[in-house]
C-alpha positions as CSV (number, residue, x, y, z in Angstrom):
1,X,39.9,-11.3,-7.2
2,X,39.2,-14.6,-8.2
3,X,39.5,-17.7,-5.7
4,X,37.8,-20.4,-4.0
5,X,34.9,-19.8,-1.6
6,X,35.9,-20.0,2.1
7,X,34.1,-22.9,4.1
8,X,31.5,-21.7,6.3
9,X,28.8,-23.4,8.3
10,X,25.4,-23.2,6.9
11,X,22.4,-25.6,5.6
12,X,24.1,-28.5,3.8
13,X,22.5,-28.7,0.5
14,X,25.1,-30.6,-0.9
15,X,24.2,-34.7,-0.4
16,X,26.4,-37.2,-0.6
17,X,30.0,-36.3,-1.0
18,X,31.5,-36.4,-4.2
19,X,35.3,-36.2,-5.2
20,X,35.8,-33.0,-6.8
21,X,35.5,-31.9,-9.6
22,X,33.2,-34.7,-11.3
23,X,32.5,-31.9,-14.4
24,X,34.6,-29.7,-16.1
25,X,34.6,-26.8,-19.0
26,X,37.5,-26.8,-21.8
27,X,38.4,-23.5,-20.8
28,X,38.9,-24.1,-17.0
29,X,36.6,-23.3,-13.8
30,X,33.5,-22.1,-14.4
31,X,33.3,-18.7,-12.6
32,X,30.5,-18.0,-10.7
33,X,29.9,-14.2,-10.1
34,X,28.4,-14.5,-6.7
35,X,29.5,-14.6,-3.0
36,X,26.2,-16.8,-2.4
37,X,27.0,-19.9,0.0
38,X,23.8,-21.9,-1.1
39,X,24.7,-21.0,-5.4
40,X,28.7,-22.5,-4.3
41,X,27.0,-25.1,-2.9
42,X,24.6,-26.4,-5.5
43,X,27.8,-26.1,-8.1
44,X,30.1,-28.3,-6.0
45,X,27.5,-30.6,-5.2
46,X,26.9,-31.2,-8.8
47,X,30.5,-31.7,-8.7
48,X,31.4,-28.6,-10.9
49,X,34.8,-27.2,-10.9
50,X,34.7,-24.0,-10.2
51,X,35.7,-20.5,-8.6
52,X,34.2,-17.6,-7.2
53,X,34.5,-13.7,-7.9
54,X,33.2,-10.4,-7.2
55,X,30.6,-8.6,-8.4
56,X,29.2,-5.8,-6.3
57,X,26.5,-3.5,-7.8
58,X,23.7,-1.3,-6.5
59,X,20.8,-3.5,-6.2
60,X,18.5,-1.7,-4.8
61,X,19.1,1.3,-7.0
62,X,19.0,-0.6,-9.9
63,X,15.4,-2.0,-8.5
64,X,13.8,1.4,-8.1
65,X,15.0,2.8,-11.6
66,X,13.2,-0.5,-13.2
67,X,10.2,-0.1,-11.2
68,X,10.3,3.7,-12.5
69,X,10.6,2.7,-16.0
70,X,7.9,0.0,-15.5
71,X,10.0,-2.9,-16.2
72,X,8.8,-6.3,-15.4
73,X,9.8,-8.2,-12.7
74,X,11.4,-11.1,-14.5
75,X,13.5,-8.3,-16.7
76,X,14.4,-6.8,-14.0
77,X,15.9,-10.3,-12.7
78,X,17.7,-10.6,-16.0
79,X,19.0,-6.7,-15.8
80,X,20.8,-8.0,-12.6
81,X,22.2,-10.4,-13.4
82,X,24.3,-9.7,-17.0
83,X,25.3,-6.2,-14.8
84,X,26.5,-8.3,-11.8
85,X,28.4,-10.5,-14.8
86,X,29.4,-7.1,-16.3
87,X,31.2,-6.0,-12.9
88,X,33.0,-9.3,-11.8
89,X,34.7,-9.5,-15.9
90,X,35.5,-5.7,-14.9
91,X,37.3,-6.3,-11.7
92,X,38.8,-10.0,-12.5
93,X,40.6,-11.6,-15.5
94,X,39.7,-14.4,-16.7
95,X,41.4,-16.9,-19.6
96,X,39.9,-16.8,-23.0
97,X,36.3,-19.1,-24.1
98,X,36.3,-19.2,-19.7
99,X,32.4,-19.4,-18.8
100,X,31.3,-16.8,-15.9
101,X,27.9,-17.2,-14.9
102,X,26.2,-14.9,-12.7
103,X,22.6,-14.6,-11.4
104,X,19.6,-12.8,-9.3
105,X,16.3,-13.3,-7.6
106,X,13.3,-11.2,-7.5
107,X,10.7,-11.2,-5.7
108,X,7.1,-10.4,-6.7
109,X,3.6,-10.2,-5.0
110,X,1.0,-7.8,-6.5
111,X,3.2,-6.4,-8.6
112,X,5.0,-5.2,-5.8
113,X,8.8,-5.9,-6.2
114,X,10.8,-7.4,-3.2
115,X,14.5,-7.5,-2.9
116,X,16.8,-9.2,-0.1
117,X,16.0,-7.8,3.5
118,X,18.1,-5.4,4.7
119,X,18.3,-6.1,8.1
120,X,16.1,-8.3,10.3
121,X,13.1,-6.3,10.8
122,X,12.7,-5.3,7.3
123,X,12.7,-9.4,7.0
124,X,10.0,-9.4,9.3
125,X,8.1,-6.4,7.4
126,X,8.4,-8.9,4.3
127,X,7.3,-12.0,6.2
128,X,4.0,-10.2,7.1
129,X,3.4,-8.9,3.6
130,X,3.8,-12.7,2.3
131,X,1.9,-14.8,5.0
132,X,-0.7,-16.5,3.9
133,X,-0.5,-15.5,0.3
134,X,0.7,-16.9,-2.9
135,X,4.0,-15.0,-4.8
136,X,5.9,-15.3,-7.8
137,X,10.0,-15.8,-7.1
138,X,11.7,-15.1,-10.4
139,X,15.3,-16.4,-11.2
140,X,17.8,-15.1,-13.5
141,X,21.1,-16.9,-14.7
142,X,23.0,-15.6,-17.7
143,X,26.5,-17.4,-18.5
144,X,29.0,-14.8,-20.3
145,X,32.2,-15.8,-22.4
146,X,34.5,-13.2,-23.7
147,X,32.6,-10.4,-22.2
148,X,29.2,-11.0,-24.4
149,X,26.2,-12.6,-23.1
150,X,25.8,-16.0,-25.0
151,X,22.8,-17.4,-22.7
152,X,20.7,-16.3,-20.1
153,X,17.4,-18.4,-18.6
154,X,14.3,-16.8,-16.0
155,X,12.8,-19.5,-14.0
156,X,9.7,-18.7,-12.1
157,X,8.0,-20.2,-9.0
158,X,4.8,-19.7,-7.6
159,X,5.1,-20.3,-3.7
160,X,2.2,-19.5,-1.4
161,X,3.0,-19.2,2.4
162,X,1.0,-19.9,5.0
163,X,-0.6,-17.8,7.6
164,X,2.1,-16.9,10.5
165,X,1.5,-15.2,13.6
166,X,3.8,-12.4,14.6
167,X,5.1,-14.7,17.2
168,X,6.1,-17.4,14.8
169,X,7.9,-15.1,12.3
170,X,9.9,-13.7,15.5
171,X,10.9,-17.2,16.5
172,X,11.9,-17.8,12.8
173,X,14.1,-14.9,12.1
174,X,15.8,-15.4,15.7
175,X,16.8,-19.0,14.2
176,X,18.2,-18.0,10.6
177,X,19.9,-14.8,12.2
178,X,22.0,-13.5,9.1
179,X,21.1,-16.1,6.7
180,X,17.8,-14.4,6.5
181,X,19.2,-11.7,4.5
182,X,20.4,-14.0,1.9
183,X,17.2,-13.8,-0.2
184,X,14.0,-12.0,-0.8
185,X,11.5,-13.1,1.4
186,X,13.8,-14.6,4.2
187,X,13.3,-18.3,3.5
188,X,15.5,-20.9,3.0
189,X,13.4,-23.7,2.0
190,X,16.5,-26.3,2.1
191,X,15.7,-26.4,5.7
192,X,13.5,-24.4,8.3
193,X,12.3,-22.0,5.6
194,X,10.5,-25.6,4.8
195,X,7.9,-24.8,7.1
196,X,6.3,-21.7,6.6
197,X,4.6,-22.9,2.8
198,X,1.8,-25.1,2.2
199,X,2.5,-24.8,-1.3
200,X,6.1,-25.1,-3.7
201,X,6.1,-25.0,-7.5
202,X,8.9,-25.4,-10.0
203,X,11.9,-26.4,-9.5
204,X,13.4,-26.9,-6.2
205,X,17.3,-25.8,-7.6
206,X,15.7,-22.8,-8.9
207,X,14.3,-21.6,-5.5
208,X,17.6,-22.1,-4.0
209,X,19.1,-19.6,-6.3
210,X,20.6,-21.2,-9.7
211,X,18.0,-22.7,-12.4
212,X,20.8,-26.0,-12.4
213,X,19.2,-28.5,-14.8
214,X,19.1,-25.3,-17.3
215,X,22.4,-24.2,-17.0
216,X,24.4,-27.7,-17.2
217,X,22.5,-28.2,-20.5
218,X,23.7,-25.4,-22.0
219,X,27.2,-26.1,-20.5
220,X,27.5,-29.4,-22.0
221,X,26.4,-28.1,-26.0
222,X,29.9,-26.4,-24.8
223,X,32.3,-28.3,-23.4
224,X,31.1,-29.5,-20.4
225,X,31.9,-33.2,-19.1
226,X,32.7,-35.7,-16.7
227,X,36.4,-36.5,-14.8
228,X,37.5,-39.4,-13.4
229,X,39.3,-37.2,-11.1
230,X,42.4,-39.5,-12.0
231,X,45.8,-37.6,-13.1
232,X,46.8,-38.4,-16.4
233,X,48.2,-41.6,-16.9
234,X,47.1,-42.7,-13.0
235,X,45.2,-45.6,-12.1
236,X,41.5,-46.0,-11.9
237,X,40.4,-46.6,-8.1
């Protein structure tokens, strides 16, 4: 089913407030095939219109038969994203030349292949694995129109952590709670995820989850631009 995003609390990554939308597509909202709060976030704070829908797939089986077949981790990124695309156009209709985009995160130190947590302690398995190392995070938007794939983009970060006692990654995890689940590696950089790297590379959009200066590019060779917000025929304010 296709909607809006309900409001919940979380690290405000959004700025300023805009009136929204400040962008729009031809074709109406762009749909984004994700139930992640930061990836809403980042969209309405770049004053996108848009509107979320499912897309529920194994990830972790998907993972392991990549990793079986020797696939690399920014593929596997890709992989999981177009079939996360694939399942929300299955289970939601959408109007025709409508833009979906959809998108994944991999993890990688070693060539070792980490996914999201799945509960707290296996957090805190990947938080020991990752202290006081350096890690590649690669991240994989694809935007699909009429059921093909018409663009897709892997941005990778190298990130190196710094040395954390098992006390410190205790206190950490007890302060995120669920939101450490949210992404591989357990950090959330936009705000006390801040403090367990002495080093950050790439872009800063692309570690929270959607390569953003990529994807409005491509958006705007189709269609995408600015709104006054005003009604037709209404006054400027």
């Amino acid at each position: 089913m296709i909607g809006t995003a309900p409001d919940v609390t979380g690290p405000d990554v959004t700025g300023p407030a805009v009136r929204l939308p400040a962008v729009r597509l031809p074709a109406g909202p762009l749909l984004l095939a994700s139930a992640s709060i930061t990836r809403r976030r980042l969209l309405e704070s770049a004053g996108f219109e848009i509107a979320t829908c499912a897309a529920v797939v194994d990830e972790q089986a998907i993972r392991g038969s990549c990793a079986e077949e020797g696939i690399a981790a920014g593929d596997v990124a890709v992989i999981l994203a177009e079939m996360k695309g694939q399942a929300a156009l299955s289970r939601n209709n959408t109007a025709p030349g409508q833009c979906l985009l959809a998108a994944d995160q991999i993890l990688e130190i070693d060539d070792e292949i980490l996914g999201k947590p799945v509960d707290l302690a296996d957090a805190a398995r990947q938080l020991i694995r990752l202290q006081g190392q350096t890690h590649r995070l690669h991240t994989a938007a694809i935007i699909m129109r009429d059921g093909i794939r018409i663009w897709h983009h892997l941005g990778i970060n190298e990130m190196t952590m710094r040395q954390l006692s098992k006390a410190e990654i205790d206190s950490y995890l007890a302060l995120l709670g669920e939101a450490a689940l949210w992404s591989p590696g357990s950090y959330q950089i936009e705000s006390i995820g801040m403090h367990l790297f002495t080093h950050i590379g790439g872009c800063h959009y692309t570690i929270l989850g959607l390569p953003l200066l990529e994807i409005t590019g491509f958006l705007r060779e189709h269609g995408l631009r600015m709104t006054d917000n005003n009604p037709v025929g209404g006054d400027a304010a």
